[in-house]
N, C-alpha and C positions, 0 to 999 in steps of 0.2 A: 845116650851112651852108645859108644860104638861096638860094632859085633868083635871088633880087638880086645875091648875093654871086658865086653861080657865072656868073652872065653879065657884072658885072662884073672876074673871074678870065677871062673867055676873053675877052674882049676887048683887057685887058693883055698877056696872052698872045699876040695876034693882032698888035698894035701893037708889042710889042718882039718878032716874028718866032720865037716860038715854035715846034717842032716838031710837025707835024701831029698828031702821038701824044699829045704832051701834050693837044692842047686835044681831040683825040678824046676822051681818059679825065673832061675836068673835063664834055663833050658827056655822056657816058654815066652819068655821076654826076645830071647837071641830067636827064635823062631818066626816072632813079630817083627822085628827088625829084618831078617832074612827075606819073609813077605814083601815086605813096603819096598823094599830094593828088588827084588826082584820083579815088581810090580814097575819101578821106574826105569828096570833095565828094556824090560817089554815094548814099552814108549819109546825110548832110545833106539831100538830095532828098528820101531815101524817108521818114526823119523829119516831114519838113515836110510830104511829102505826107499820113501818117500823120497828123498833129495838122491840119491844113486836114480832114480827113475829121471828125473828130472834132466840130473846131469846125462846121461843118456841119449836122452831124447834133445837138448840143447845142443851136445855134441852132432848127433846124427841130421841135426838140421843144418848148425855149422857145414858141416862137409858139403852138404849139397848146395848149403849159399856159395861155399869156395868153388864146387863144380861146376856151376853155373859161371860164375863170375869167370873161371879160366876157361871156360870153353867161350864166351863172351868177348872174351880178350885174343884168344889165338886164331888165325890166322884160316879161314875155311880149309877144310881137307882136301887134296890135290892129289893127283897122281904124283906117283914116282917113278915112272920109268915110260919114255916118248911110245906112243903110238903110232904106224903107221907113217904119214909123211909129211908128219908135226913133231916139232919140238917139243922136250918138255914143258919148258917155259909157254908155249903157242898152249899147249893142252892145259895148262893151270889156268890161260886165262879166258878160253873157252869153261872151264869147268866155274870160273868165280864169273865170270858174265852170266851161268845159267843159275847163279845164288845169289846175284845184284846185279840185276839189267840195269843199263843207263848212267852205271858210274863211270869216269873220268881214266882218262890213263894216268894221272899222280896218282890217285887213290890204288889202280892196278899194280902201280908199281910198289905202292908203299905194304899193301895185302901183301904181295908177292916178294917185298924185300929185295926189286930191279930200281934200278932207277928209271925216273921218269923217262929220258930217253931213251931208254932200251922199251920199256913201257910202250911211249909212242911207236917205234920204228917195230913193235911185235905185233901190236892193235893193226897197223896199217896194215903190215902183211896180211894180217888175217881178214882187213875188209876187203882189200886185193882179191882175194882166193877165195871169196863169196860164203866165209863161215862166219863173220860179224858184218854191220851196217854200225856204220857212225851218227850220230846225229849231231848237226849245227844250230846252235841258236846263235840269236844276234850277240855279242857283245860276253858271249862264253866260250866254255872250252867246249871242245866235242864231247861224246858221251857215246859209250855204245853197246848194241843189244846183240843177240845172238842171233842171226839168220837159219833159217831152215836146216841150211848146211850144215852149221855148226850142231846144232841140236842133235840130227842123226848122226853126227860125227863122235859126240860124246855115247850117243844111245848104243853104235853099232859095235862101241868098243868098251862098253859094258860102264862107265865113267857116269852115267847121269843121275 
């Protein structure tokens, strides 16, 4: 029977002047019933608290998979404003040659969102003016590293 039914049973009871005994017994029944529910509510709590944990902890790993993954995806960090008596573009690609030696000028240009031939015609400058070295292989593109220069070029202007 439900604790509706038993409060409706002791209320009738109470209206047509029931014996105290009676409605004591249907009192001590709604009291049992009360228990056992409040026993299942208890459960219910820990449950929920259990699965709020979860969800919590799911979410907070989510974010950090998604922070990885976009930081994975965008573009090395670069200056934003020319130093000195380099371009900005010349200082990006000093700065992504000192976080991937030996890459290609497509690849620079594509990091950098230049096109390849602007790409080319920046690398060259800069192996010109002794802050990059190219490297040739047979039957490849060039490829190129940071020279000396280049290195203390980022170092002196706080970039590396």
């Amino acid at each position: 029977m439900s604790l509706l039914a038993l409060i409706d049973e002791i209320d009738a009871l109470i209206t047509n002047g029931a014996k105290p005994a009676a409605i004591k017994a249907k009192l001590y029944a709604m009291r049992e019933q009360a228990q056992a529910l409040d026993g299942e509510l208890s459960a219910i709590k820990a449950k929920y608290d259990q699965l709020e944990a979860r969800h919590d902890k799911a979410v907070a790993d989510l974010t950090k998979q998604i922070a990885a993954l976009k930081e994975a995806q965008s573009p090395p960090v670069v200056a934003s404003v020319p130093h000195g008596d380099l371009t900005e573009d010349e200082v990006k690609i000093l700065q992504l040659l000192s976080q991937r030696p030996g890459i290609g000028s497509g690849l620079v240009g594509h990091l950098l969102q230049i096109s390849r031939t602007r790409a080319e015609l920046l690398t060259d400058k800069l192996v010109s003016d002794g802050y990059v070295h190219d490297l040739v292989f047979l039957g490849q593109s060039k490829e190129y590293e940071l020279e000396h220069k280049g290195r203390e070029y980022l170092a002196r202007h706080g970039l590396a």
